[in-house]
N, C-alpha and C positions, 0 to 999 in steps of 0.2 A: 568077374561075373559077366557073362555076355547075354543081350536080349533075345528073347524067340519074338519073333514077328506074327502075329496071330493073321488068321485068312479075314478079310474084309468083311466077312458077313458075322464075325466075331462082334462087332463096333457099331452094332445097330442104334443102342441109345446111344452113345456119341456122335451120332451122325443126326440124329433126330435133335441132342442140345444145342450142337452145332447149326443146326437149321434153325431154331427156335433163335441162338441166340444172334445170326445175322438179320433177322428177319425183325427184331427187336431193336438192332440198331438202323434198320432202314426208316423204322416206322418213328425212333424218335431222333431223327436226323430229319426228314422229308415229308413228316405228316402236321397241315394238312397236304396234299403235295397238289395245288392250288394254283398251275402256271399262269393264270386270265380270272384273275378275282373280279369282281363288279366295282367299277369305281365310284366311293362311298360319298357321291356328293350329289345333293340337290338344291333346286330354287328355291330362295324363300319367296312364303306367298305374303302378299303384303306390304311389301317392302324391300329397294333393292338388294342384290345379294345371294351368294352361295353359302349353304350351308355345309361343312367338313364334317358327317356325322360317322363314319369306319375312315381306313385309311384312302383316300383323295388325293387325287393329284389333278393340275393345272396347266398347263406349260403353253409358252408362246409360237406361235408358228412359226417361226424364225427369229432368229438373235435379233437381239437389241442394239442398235448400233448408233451411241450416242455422239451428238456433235463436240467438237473442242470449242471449250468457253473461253469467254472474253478473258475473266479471271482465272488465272491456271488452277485446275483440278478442285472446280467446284461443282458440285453437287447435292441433289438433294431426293430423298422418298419419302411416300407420304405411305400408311396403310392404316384401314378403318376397319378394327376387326374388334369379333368379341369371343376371346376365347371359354373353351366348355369347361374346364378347369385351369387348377393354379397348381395342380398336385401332380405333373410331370414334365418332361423335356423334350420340346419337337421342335422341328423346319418349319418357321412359316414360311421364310421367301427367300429365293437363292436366283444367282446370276450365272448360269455355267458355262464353260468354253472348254472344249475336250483338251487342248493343249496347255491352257494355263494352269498354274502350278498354285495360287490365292483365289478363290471361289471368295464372293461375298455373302454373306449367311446372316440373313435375320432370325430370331428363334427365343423361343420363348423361354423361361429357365425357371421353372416353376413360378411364383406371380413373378418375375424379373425379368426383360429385355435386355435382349444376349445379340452383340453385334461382333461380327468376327471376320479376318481374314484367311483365318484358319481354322479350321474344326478340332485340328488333330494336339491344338496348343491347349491344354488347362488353366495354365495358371501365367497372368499376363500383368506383371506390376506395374510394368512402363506405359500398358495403357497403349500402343502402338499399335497392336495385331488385336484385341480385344476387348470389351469394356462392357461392364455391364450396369444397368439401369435396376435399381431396386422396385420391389410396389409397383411397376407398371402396369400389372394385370389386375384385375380381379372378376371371377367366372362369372360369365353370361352377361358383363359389364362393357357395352361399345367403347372404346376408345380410337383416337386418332393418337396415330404415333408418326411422328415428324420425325426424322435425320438428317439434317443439316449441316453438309462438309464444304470447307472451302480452306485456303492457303493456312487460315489460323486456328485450325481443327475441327472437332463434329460438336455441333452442339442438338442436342434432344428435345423435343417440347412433346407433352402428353396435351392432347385438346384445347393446344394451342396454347398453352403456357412453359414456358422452360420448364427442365427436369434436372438437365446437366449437362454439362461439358465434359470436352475431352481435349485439348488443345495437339497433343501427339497423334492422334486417332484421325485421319485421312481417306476417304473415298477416290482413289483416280480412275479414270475413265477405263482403264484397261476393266478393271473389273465387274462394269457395267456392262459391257461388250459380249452378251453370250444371250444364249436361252435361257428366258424369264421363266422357274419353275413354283410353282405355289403350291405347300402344302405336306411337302415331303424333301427330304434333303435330295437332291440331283444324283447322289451316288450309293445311298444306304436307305435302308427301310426306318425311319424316322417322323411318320404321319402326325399331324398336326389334327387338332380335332376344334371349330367351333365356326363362327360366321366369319366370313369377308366381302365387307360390302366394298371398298374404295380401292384402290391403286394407284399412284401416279408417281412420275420421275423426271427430274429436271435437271436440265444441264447448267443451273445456277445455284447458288448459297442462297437460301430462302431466310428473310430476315425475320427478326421477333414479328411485326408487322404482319409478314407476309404470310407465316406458321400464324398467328389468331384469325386472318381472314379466311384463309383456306377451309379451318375448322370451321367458320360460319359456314363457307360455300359448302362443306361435305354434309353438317347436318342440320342446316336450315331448311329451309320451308320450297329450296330450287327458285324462288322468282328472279334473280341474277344467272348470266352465264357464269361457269368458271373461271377463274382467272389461268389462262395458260402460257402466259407467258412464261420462255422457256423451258416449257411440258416437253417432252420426246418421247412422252408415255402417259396414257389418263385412260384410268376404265373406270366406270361408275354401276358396272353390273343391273344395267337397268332393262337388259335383257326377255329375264322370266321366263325363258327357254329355252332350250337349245344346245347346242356344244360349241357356241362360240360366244366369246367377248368380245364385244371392237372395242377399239383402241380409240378414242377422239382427235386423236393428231394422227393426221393420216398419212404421216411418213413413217410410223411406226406399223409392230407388227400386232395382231390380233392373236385373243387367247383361245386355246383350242382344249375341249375338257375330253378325253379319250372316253370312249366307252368301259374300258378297263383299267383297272388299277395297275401300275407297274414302278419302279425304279429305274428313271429314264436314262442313267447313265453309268449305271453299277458294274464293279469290276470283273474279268473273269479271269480266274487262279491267282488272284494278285500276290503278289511276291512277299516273300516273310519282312522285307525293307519295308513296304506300303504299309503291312497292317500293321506295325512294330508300333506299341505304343508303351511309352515308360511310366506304366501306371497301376494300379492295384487290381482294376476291371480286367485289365489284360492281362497280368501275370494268374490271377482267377480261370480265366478262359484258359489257358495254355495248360494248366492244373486238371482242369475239368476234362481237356480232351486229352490228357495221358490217361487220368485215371479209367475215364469211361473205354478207356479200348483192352482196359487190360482182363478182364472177367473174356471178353470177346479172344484175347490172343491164348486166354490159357481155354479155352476149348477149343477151339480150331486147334492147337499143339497137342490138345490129347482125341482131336479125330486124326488126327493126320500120324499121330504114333501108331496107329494098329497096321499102318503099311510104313510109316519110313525108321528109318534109325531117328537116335535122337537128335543129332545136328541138324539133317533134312528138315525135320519137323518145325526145328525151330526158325531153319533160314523162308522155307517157304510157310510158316505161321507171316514170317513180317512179310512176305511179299503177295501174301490174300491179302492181308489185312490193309495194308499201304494202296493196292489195288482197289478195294472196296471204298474209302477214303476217298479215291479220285475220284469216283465213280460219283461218290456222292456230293463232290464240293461241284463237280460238272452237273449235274440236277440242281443242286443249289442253288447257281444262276439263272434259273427258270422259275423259284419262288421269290416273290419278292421280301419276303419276309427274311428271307435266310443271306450270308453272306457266303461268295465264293474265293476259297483263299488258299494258297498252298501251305502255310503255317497250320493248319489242322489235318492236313494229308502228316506233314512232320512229324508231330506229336501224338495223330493216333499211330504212327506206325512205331514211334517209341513205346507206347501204352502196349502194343500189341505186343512188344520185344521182351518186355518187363513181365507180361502177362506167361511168355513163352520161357521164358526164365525159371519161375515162381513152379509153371507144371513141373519142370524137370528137378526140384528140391525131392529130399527125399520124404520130406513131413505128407506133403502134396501128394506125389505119385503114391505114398500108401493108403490115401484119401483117396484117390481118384481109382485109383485099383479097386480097392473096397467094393464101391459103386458102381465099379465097368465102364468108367470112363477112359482107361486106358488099358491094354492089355497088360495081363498079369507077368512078371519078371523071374525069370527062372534061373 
């Protein structure tokens, strides 16, 4: 049985679904399509401190560039914040350096403190690369959160009282060494939502002692200076305007709040190795964008039947389709909310191939004929 090719103007509502249905994956791939959102932070009045009420971001004028301590690879941060719930998962504070391959990540894990060398690790028994802190939160509740690393591991204090330890769990200097980001993870859209009033960073293991006085000095009454010995970083947000924090040690750098919200250092087309993650979130996502292309590849394959045979139709169905995909992972990178990757060009162009498949059945093509979505076979 051989096909008659019908004249173009034959394929009018296939050209019109066909329009409908790219136009419907532009809108929910890209919408809202948002390049320069407003960066969702202001002063609080009253009281020092920034409030994180939409997604906010923070970041340092320049890398942090901490001294070598007396005792090898001690360290310590302090941060006074009160987050707006307990009921999801965000960035509060990140150390970034475009070439290092361990980003330091504080973050919140619903009420639990979540300290990490890695994001991309789940599940961490050794306590090495990971560790998390139960209860440390609770919404609209200030806390001072202490992390204290030195030669015989991290140990934690919430408002100045121990929380836990970690003896495998290490801070070294390498990864203090970058742009100080607050409020969003440095490379994913991951916004943090509630106050921060405090910040500081020390090139020392701060001791029980020294984690209860600090808590005095963050939220007592101010009639003492700080204690800064070994700070390499102190903001007290005492500001109350502006797009800038200083820094109190003034070998460090100052915080600078953009006008606009963005992901200061999000990938572009990262490579199916980067985004690969061996987890059920990801294997979902990989799932989601085969399927959603495939409704997409079986109508492009029956507009494109009314002029080609059926092999054409379906080589160039995958290569609209895989085309459109770039188009949109390349837009991607211009929203912050979206992530840009070549692992979804991938999988929509298999979605689209499967889709392109599916038309050419013959259950299908007598369906689609029916309805004049492809021309009739003779």
């Amino acid at each position: 049985m051989s096909e008659h090719v019908q004249p173009l103007g034959s394929g009018r509502r296939a050209t019109a679904v066909c329009a409908i249905a790219v136009f419907a994956v532009l809108g929910a791939t890209l919408w809202p399509f948002n390049p320069r959102p407003g960066n969702g932070i202001r002063w609080l009045q009253g009281t020092n401190g920034l409030k994180f009420e939409r997604a906010g971001l923070v970041a340092s004028s320049e890398p942090l560039r901490p001294a070598e301590t007396e005792v090898a690879e001690s360290y310590s941060l302090e941060l006074l914040l009160a987050p707006e719930s307990v009921k999801a998962s965000h960035t509060i504070l990140a150390f970034y350096a475009p070439p290092r391959p361990r980003q330091l990540l504080v973050r919140q894990w619903t009420d639990g403190l979540l300290v990490t060398h890695d994001a991309a690790v789940k599940h961490d028994k050794t306590k090495t690369i990971k560790f998390d802190v139960d209860h440390a939160f609770r919404t609209g509740r200030l806390v001072l959160v202490t992390i204290s690393s030195g030669p015989n591991g991290t140990t934690v204090y919430l408002d100045g009282q121990p929380a836990d330890s970690f003896p495998r769990f290490k801070i070294a200097r390498c990864e203090l060494s970058g742009e100080i980001v607050l409020g969003t993870s440095p490379v994913r859209y991951n916004p943090w939502r509630g106050e921060v009033r405090g910040l500081a960073v020390y090139s020392k293991q701060l001791t029980p002692e020294d984690a209860f006085r600090h808590y005095q000095d963050w939220t007592g009454p101010g009639e003492h200076p700080p204690d800064l010995d070994g700070a390499i970083a102190r903001y007290a947000f005492t500001e109350a305007g502006g797009r800038e924090v200083r820094n109190e040690i003034a070998s460090g750098p100052n915080l600078e709040i953009p006008s606009t919200f963005s992901v200061p250092h999000k990938g572009f087309l990262l490579s199916p190795m980067k985004e690969f993650k061996a987890d059920w979130n990801y294997a979902v996502d990989v799932g989601m964008n085969i399927t959603g292309f495939v409704p997409l590849g079986l109508v492009v394959c029956s507009y494109l039947a009314w002029t080609k045979t059926r092999w054409k139709a379906m080589l160039y169905t995958v290569i609209a389709c895989g085309t459109l995909s770039l188009m949109i992972e390349v837009l991607q990178y211009y929203v912050p909310r979206r992530n840009s990757g070549t692992t979804d060009i991938i999988t929509n162009a298999l979605g689209a191939a499967l889709g392109a498949v599916i038309a050419q059945s013959s259950v299908a093509r007598k369906i689609l004929s029916r309805i004049q979505l492809i021309p009739s076979v003779k």
